[in-house]
N, C-alpha and C positions, 0 to 999 in steps of 0.2 A: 361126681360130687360125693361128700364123704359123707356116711350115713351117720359117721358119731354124737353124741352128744357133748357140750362143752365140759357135762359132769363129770366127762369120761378124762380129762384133762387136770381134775380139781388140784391131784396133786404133782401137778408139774408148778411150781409157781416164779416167779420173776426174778428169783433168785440165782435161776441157771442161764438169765444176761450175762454173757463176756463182758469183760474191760472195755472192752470196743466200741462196745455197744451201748453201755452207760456212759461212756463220753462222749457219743456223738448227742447223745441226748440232752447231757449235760454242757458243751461246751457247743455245739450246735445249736439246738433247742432252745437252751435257758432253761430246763427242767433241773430243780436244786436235786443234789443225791438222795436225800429224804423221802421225794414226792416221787420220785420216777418208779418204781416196784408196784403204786397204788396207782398211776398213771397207765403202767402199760400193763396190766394187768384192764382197767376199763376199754382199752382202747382193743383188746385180747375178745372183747365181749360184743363191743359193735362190729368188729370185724368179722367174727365168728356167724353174725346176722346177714353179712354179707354173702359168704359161700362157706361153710364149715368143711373147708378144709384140715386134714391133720397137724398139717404144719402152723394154721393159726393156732389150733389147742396146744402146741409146741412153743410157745413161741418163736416159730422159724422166721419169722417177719421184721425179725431183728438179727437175725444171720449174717453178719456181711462176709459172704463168701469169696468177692472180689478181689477186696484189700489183702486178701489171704494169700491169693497167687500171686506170689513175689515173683513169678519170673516172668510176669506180665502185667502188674497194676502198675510198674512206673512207666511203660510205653503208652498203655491207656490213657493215662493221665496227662503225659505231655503231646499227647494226639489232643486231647480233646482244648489245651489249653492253647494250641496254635490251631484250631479250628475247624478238627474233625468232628462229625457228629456222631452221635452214641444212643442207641437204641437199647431197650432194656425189655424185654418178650417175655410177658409173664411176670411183672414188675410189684405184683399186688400192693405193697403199701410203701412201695419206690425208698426202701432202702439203701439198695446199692448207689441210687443217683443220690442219697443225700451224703453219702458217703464220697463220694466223686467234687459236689460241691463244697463240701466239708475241705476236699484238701486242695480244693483249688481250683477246678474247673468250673469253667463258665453254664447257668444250668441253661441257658439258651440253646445250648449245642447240645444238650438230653432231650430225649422220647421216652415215653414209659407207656406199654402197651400192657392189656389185663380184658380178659373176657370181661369182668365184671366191670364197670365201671364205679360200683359203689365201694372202690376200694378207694377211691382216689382222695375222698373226701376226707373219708378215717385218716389217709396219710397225713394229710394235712394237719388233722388234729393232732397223732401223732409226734409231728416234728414241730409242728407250730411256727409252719412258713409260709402259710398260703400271699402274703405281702410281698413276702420277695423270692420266693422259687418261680422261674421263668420257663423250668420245663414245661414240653405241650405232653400233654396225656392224652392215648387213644383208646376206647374202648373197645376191642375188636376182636373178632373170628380169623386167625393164621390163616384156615385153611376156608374162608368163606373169599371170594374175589369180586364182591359187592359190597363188602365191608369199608368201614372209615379208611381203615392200612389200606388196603388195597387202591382206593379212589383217592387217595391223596397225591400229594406228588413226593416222595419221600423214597419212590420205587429208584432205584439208582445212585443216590443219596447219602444212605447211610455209611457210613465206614468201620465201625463196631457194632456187632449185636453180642449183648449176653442173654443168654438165657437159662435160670435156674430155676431147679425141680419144674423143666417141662416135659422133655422128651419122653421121660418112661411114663408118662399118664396115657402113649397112643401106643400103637400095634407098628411092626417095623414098617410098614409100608405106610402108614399113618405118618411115623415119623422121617421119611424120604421123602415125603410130599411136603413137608414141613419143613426141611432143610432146602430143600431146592427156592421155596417161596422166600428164604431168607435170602438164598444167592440172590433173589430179583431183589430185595431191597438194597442189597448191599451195591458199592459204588463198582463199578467191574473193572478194575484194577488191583494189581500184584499191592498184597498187603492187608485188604481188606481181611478185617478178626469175626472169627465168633467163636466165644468163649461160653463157659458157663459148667455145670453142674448138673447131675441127673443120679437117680439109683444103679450101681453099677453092681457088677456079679463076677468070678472068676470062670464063671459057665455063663455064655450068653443065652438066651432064650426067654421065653413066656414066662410070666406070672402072675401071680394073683395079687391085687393090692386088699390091703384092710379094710373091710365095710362095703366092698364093689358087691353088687347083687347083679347085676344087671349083664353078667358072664362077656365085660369087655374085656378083647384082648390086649397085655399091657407087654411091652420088651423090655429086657434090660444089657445093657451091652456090658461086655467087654473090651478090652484096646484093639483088639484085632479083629471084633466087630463093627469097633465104630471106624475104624481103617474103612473095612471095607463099606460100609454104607457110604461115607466122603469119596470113597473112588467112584462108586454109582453114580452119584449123585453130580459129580464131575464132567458122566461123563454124559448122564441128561440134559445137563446146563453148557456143553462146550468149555467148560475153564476145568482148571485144574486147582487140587485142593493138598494141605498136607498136613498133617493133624501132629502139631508139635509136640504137643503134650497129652497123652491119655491115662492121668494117675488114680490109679483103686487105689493109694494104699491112704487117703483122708477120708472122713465120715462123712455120710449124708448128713447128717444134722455139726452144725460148729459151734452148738451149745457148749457154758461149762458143764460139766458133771458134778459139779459140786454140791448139787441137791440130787443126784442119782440111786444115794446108797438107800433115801427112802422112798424110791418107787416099784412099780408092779415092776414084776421083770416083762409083762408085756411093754411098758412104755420108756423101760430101760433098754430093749432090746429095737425099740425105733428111733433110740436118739443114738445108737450105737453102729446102725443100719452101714454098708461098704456105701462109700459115693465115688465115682465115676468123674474127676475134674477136668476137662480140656480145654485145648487151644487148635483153635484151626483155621489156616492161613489160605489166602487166595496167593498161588506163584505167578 
């Protein structure tokens, strides 16, 4: 958990919302252009109560990083509209599934899993859909197998998981334990996806996150890292994996920069952070 305070965020403000992102607000939501900056900015604040995470004082929670991968968001999308389902691992204020419902998919066929569960409610307010968004939301431990995930029947099921900014928060065996737990959710057949985001590096290895005290160890890969953990991980689980896409060259955060030029160069230097984007297919 991040040790910051929300003051330490003051001047990142709502301003550095993408286009994107103000329209899902606006043409989703119903949130006028006027209100939304003083909206998500409050909604920055009860979340922040939730887990203070970086990326809430970011506002990363309005990232859609999904829509982004064009060489993957239109197969997602017409999966999910003939009746795949679609898991979202680390969802905190289920973003990407409004963004998914936004262009069309049925939210019946979304999952949205988050340690906390007191994110689900903020989403809510957020979007201002608790009436008619029909995702189920789980609050749950990946790597707990007593957990809601785990006891559900959802194990075999899934056919897409995304998962953003999770993988570098654990240690690489942390995160092999974690991948494998997704094969078991995933349906076991050729084509099952898991996509997603994470901090990446041109040198894989350890590092330190901002504010950890507590001396965890955190990985960050590269493509020929995360290669080789999917070969592992393959070959733990019996199937076979092949990571279509492994691109450093887009940012961890998919903020605009247009409020950039007046911040610390510490919090210039975390919206600016390499990210890590992939695709990885079951054969």
């Amino acid at each position: 958990m991040a040790s910051r305070k929300i003051e330490f965020y003051a001047e990142v403000e709502a301003s550095v919302l993408t286009e994107s992102a103000r329209k899902l607000l606006r043409e989703y939501s119903g949130i006028p252009d006027a209100k939304i900056n003083s909206h998500v900015e409050a909604i920055r604040l009860e979340a922040f109560q939730v887990c203070p995470y970086p990326c809430i004082g970011m506002f990363q929670f309005l990232d859609l990083s999904l829509s982004s991968m064009t060489s993957i968001y239109a197969e997602v999308l017409q999966r999910l509209k003939t009746g795949n389902k679609f898991l979202d691992l680390g969802c905190c204020l289920g973003q990407e599934i409004r963004q998914l419902v936004f262009d069309g998919a049925p939210s019946a066929n979304t999952y949205g899993v988050d340690l906390y569960g007191g994110f689900f409610a903020v989403g809510y307010k957020l979007f201002a859909d608790r009436d008619r968004l029909q995702t189920t939301f789980i609050a749950a431990d990946i790597f707990d197998e007593l957990s809601p995930l785990a006891t559900t029947q959802l194990a075999g099921q899934i056919d897409i998981v995304y998962v953003g900014a999770v993988f570098h928060l654990f240690s690489l065996q942390e995160q092999e334990m974690m991948a494998v737990r997704l094969v078991q959710l995933l349906a076991p057949r050729a084509g099952s996806l898991i996509i997603g985001r994470q901090s990446g590096s041109e040198e894989a290895g350890e590092f330190s996150r901002a504010g950890d005290k507590n001396g965890k160890s955190h990985f960050r890969h590269n493509p020929q890292s995360w290669r080789e953990l999917w070969d592992r991980v393959g070959e733990r689980t019996g199937s076979k994996w092949h990571v279509e896409e492994a691109d450093l060259s887009a940012p961890e955060f998919g903020l605009s920069s247009a409020a950039a030029e007046g911040m610390s160069a510490e919090i210039r230097n975390k919206m600016s952070a390499k990210g890590l984007r992939f695709v990885v297919r079951r054969m």
